[in-house]
C-alpha positions as a printed Julia matrix, in Angstrom:
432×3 Matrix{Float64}:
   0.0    0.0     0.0
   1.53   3.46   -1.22
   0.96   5.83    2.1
  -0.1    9.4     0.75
   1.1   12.64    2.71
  -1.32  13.75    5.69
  -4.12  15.98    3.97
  -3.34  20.12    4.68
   0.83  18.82    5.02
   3.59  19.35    2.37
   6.65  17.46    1.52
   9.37  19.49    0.32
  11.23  17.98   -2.54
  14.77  19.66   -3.57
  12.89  22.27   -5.83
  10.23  22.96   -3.24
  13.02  23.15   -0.59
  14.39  26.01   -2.18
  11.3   28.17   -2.1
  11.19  27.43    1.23
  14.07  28.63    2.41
  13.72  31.54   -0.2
  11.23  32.46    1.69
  12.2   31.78    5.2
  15.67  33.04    4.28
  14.51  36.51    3.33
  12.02  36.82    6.06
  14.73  36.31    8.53
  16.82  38.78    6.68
  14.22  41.39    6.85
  13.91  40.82   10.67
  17.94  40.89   11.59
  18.14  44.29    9.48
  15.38  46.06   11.37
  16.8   45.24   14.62
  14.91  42.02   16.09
  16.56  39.25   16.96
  15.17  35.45   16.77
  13.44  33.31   19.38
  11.98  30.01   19.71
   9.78  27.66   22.04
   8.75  24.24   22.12
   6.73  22.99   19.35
   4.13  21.98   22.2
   2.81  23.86   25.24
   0.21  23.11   27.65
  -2.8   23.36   26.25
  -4.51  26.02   28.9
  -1.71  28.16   27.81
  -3.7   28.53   24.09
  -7.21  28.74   25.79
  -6.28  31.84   27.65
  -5.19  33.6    24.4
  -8.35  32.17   22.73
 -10.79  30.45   24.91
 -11.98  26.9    25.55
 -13.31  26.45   21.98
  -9.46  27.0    20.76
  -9.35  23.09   21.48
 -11.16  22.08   18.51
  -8.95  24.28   16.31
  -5.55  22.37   17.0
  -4.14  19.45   17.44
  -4.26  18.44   21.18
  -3.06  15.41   23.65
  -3.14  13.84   26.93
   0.8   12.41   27.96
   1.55   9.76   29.77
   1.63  12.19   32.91
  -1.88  12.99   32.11
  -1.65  16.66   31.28
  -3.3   18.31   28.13
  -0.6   19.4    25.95
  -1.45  20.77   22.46
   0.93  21.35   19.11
   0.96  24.69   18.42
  -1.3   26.5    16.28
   0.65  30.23   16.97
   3.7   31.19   18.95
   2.54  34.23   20.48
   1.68  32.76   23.88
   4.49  31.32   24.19
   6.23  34.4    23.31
   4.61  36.11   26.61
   5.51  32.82   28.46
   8.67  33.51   27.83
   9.08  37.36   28.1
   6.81  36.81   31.16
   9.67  34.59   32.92
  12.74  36.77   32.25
  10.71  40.39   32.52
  12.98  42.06   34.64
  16.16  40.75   32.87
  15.39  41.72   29.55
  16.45  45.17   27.9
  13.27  47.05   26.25
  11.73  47.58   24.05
  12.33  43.89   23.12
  12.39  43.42   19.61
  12.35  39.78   19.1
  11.25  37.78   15.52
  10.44  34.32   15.19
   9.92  31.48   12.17
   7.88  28.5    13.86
   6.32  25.28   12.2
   2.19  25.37   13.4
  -0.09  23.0    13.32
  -4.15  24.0    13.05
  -6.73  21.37   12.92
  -8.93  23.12   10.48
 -10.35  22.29    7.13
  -7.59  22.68    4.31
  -8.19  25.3     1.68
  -6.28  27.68   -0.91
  -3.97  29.49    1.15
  -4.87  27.88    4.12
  -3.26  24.48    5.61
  -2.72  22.18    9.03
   0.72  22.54    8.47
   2.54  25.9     7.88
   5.25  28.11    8.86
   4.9   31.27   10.0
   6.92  34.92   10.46
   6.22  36.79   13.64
   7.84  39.89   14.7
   7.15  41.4    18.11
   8.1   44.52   19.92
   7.3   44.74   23.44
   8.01  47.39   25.92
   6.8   50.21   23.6
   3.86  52.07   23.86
   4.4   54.63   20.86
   2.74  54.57   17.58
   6.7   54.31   16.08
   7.15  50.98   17.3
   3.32  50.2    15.46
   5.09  51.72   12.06
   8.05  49.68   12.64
   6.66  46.65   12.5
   4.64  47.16    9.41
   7.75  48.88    7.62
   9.65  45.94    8.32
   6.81  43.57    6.9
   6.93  45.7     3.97
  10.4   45.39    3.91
  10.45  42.15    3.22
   7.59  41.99    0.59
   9.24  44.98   -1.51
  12.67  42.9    -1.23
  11.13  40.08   -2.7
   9.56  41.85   -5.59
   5.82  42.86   -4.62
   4.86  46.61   -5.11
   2.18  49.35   -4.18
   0.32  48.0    -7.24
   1.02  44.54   -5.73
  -0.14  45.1    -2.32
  -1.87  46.69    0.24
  -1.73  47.13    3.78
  -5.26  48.15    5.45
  -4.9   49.79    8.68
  -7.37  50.81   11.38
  -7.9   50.85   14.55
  -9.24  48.57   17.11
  -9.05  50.81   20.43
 -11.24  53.46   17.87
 -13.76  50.77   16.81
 -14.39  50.19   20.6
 -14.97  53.59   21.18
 -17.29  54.36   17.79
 -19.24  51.55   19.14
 -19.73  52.66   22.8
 -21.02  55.61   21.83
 -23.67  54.05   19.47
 -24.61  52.46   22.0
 -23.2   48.32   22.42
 -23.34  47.35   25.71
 -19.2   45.53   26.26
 -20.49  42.27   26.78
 -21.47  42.72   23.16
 -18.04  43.71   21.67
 -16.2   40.21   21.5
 -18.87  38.44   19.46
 -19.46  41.96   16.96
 -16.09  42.05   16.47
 -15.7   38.49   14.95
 -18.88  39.62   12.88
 -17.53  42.7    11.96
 -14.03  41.23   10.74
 -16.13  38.9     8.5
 -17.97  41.52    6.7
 -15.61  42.02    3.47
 -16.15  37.8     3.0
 -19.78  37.58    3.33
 -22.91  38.54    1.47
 -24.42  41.36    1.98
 -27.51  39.98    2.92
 -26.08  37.52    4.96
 -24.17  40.08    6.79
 -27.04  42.11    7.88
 -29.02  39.04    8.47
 -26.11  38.33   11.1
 -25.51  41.46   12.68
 -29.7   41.93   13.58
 -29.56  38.59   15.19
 -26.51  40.21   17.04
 -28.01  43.7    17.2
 -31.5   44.54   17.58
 -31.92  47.56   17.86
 -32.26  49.42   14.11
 -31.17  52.25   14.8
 -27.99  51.15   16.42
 -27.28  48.66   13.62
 -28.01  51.6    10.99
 -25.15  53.09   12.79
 -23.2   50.42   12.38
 -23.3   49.97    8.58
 -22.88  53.27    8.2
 -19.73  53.32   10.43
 -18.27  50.48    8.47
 -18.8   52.17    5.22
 -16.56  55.12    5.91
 -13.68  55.6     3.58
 -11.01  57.92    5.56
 -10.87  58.66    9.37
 -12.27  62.09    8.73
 -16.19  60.38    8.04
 -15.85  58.35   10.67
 -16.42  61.92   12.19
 -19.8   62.44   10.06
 -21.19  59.1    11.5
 -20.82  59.45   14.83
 -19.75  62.27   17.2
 -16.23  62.51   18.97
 -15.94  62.58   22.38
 -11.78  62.62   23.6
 -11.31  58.85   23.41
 -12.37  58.54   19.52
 -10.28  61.36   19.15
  -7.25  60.08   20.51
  -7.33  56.81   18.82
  -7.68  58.91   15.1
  -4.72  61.0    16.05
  -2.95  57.93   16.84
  -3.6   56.81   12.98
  -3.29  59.96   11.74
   0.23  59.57   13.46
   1.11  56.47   12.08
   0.35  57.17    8.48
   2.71  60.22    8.88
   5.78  57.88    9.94
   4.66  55.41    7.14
   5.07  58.08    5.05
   8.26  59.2     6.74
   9.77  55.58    6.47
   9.06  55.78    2.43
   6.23  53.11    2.63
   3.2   55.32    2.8
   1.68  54.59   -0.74
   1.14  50.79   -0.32
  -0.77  51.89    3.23
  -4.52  52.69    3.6
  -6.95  53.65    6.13
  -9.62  50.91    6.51
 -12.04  50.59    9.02
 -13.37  47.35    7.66
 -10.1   45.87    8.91
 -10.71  44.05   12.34
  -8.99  41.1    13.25
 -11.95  39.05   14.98
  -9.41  38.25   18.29
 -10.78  40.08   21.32
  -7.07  40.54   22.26
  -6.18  43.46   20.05
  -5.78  46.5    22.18
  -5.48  48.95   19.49
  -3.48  49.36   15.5
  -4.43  46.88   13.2
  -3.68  46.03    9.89
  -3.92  43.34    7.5
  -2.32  43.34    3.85
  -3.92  41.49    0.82
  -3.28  41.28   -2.86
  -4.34  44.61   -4.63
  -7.03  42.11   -6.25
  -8.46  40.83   -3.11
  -8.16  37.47   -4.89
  -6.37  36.0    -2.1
  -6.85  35.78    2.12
  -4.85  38.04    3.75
  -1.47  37.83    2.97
  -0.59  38.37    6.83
  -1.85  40.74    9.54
  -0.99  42.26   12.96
  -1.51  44.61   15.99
  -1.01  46.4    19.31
  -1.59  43.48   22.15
  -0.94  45.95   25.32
  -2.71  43.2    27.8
  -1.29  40.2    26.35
   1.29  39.69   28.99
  -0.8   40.81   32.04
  -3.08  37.91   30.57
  -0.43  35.27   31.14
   0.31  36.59   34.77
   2.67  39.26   33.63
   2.75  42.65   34.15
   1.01  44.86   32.36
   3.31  45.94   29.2
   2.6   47.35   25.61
   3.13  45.3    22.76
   2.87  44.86   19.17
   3.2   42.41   16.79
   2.64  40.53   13.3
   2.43  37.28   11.5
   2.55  35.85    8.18
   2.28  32.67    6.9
   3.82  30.93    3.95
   1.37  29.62    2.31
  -0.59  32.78    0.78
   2.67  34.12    0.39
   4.0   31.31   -1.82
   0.49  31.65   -3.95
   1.27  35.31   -4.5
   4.55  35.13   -5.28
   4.24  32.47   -7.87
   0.99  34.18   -9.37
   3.76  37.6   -10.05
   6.37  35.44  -11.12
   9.16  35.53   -8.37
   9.79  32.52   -7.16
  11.62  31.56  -10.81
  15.17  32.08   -9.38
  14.02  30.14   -5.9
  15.09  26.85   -6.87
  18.57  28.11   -8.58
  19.36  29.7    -5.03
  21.74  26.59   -5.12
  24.54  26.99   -6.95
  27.86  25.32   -6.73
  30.97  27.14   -7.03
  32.95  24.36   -8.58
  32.43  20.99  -10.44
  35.16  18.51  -11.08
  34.73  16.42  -13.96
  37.39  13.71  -14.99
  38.28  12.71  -18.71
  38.79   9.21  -17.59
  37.66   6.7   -14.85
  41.69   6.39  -13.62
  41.56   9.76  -12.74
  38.41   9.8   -10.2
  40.69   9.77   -7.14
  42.03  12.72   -8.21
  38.56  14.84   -8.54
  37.51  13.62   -5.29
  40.33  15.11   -3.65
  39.98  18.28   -5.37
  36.7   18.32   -4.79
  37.43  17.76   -0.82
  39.94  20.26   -0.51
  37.31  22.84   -2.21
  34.8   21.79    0.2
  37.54  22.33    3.1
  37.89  25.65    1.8
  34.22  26.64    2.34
  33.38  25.94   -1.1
  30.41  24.04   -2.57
  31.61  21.39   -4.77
  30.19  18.47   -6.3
  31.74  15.59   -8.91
  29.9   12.84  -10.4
  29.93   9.47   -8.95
  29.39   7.19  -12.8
  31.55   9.3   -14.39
  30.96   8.94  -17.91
  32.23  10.97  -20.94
  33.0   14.54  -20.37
  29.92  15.92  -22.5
  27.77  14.0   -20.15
  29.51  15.1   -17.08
  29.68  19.02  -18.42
  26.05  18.67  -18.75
  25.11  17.39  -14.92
  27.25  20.83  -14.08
  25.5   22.95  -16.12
  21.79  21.48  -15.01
  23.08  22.26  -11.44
  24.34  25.58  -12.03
  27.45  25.27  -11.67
  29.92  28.72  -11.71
  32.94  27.12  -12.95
  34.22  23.02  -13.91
  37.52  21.99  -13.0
  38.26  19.39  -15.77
  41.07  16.76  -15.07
  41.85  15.13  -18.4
  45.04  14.55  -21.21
  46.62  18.37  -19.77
  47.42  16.62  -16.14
  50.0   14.7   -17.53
  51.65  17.78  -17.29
  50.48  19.06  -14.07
  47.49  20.86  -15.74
  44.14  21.22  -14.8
  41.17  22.84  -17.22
  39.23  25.59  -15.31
  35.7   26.42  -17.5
  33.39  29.26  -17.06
  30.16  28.0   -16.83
  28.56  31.29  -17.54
  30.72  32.36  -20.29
  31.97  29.1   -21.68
  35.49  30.34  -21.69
  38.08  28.08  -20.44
  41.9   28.08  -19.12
  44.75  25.9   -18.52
  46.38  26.13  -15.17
  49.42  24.14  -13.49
  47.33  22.74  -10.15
  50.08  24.29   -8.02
  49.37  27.64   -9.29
  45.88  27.18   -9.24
  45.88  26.42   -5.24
  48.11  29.44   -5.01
  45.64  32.11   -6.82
  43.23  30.2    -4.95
  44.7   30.9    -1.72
  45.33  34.24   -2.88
  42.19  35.21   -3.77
  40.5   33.72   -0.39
  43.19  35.69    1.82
């Protein structure tokens, strides 16, 4: 019986390897030039650790045990609580703000999709100890970092901001009770994905009073922070929180980012966690779920026994990354990322010794190398180079009898004699 993969799990041949890390590579890149540094945890936690984050009903979303011990552990579907664990336990030791980045392996139990798997890995970046709206427009300057490095543009992308600790507010003053809030904002942060209809159908069975959900719609139809002003009236909290965002877009600006950022109240993020910015980025097309998204946590910590400490954050996940990238045409050089410096090819099966002792003493140099193991004739054996990109062949052949070895440019074709000892000694040259 031929076993098939898991269903929502990958396996990463050579060429799909190379994206991969393409990927990964330039995420963690992105992250060491903008200051953070990387983290990581233990690809399982206790399972109460999630279900303060998220709530009891997190338990059907991942993948969760019972050890031999008999505690409830669960894979994890995020690393954010355990960054807070973690931050929690060395508080007082650790310089702020704490800029820390991470590139875990999750695991969600949830029904796979386009874009959306069991198995993925994710980018989170995290600053914590900052309360300022700069350390807000850091974090999405360095995600947009990384996505103009890899080739995306403004006419690419978008990043949707808004405001979460304004939403609260709009909606006090229409009139939802708190108790309300958690369940209207998972509604709310549906909206742009469900039927009109359907939506309003929702939000009376949520809201019933008319007026109030009148209100509503008409709140979540404005199209710059300045009608959010014509829909409701301000009172000093409101604005605050649209001075805040009014703040942010100036340092987006500032930071040279500003035109792939937009206001957008429709922008939620359904978590009940997010204390104030949010943003999300999708394809300009809105073909695609959200490429990633992010926001100011200020009680996370506190939640997990900690003291209470801004933060802010964001994650993005491979997967709708990978879809983009490939739909613009960038990943075409991800699977030539490999490319060996040298290949040593032999004119003749006596002189394979040789070529593997080249090709060692390359390698001991910090060079990649490669030779073939059959051999063969030297068209065959120029041709397994070239396939793997190879920068230059070292040929060993008739000219050795002499103490000469062939050096070929695999780029331009051109091609040198060299006595071997002379060769080692530019060699060495060159590398000192």
């Amino acid at each position: 019986m031929k076993i098939q993969p898991v269903k929502g799990t990958r396996d990463f041949y050579p060429p799909e390897m190379a994206v991969r890390n393409f990927i990964i590579d330039g995420w963690k890149a992105a992250s060491v030039r903008n200051g953070f540094a990387e983290y990581d945890g233990p690809i399982f936690e206790y399972l109460k650790m999630f279900q303060i984050k998220s709530g009891d009903e997190i338990a059907e979303q991942l993948f969760n045990f019972t050890d031999r011990g008999g505690r409830a552990l669960a894979i994890r579907p995020e690393i954010t609580p355990t960054l807070a664990r973690m931050v929690n336990q060395k508080i007082n030791s650790l310089p702020r703000p704490i800029k820390w980045f991470s590139v875990p392996r999750l695991c969600r139990a949830e029904r796979p999709q386009k874009g959306r798997l069991r198995e993925f890995f994710q980018w989170n970046i995290d600053i914590i100890g900052e309360g300022e709206v700069l350390a807000d427009a850091e974090v999405i300057f360095t995600t947009v970092d990384y996505l103009r490095e890899v080739g995306l543009t403004a006419d690419d992308i978008v990043v949707k901001i808004s405001s979460r600790k304004m939403l609260a507010a709009l909606l006090r003053l229409i009139g939802i009770a708190p108790d309300q809030m958690d369940g209207l904002y998972g509604l709310l942060d549906k909206r742009a994905r469900l039927p009109g209809e359907t939506f309003e159908k929702m939000i009376a069975e949520n809201v019933s009073d008319k007026a109030k959900r009148e209100k509503i719609l008409d709140l979540m139809g404005a199209g710059t922070i300045e009608e959010v002003g014509s829909v409701v009236e301000l009172d000093a909290e409101v604005q605050e929180a649209s001075d805040e965002l009014r703040r942010l877009f100036e340092l987006l600006d500032t930071m040279g980012v500003g035109r792939f950022c937009r206001f957008d109240i429709g922008v939620v993020r359904g978590l009940a966690y997010y204390t104030g910015m949010v943003f999300e980025i999708y394809d300009r097309g809105d073909q695609l779920r959200a490429i990633c998204g992010g926001g100011r946590f200020d009680n996370l910590l506190r939640d997990f026994g900690g003291p209470s400490i801004p933060a802010t954050g964001m994650g993005m996940g491979d997967c709708v990354l990978g879809i983009l990238l490939e739909e613009k045409g960038l990943l075409k050089d991800a699977a030539t990322t490999r490319r060996p410096d040298y290949f040593v090819a032999y004119a003749d099966r006596a002189f394979l010794d040789k070529a593997i002792g080249i090709t060692a003493k390359l390698r001991k140099s910090g060079l990649a190398a490669d030779f073939s193991y059959k051999g063969g004739g030297l068209k065959k054996q120029l041709k397994e180079a070239s396939a793997a990109n190879t920068k230059n062949c070292i040929i060993i052949g008739q000219e050795y009898d002499n103490g000469e070895l062939v050096v070929k440019d695999m780029t331009t074709g051109g091609q040198e004699a060299i006595l071997e000892d002379k060769f080692w000694a530019e060699f060495q040259g060159r590398k000192g």
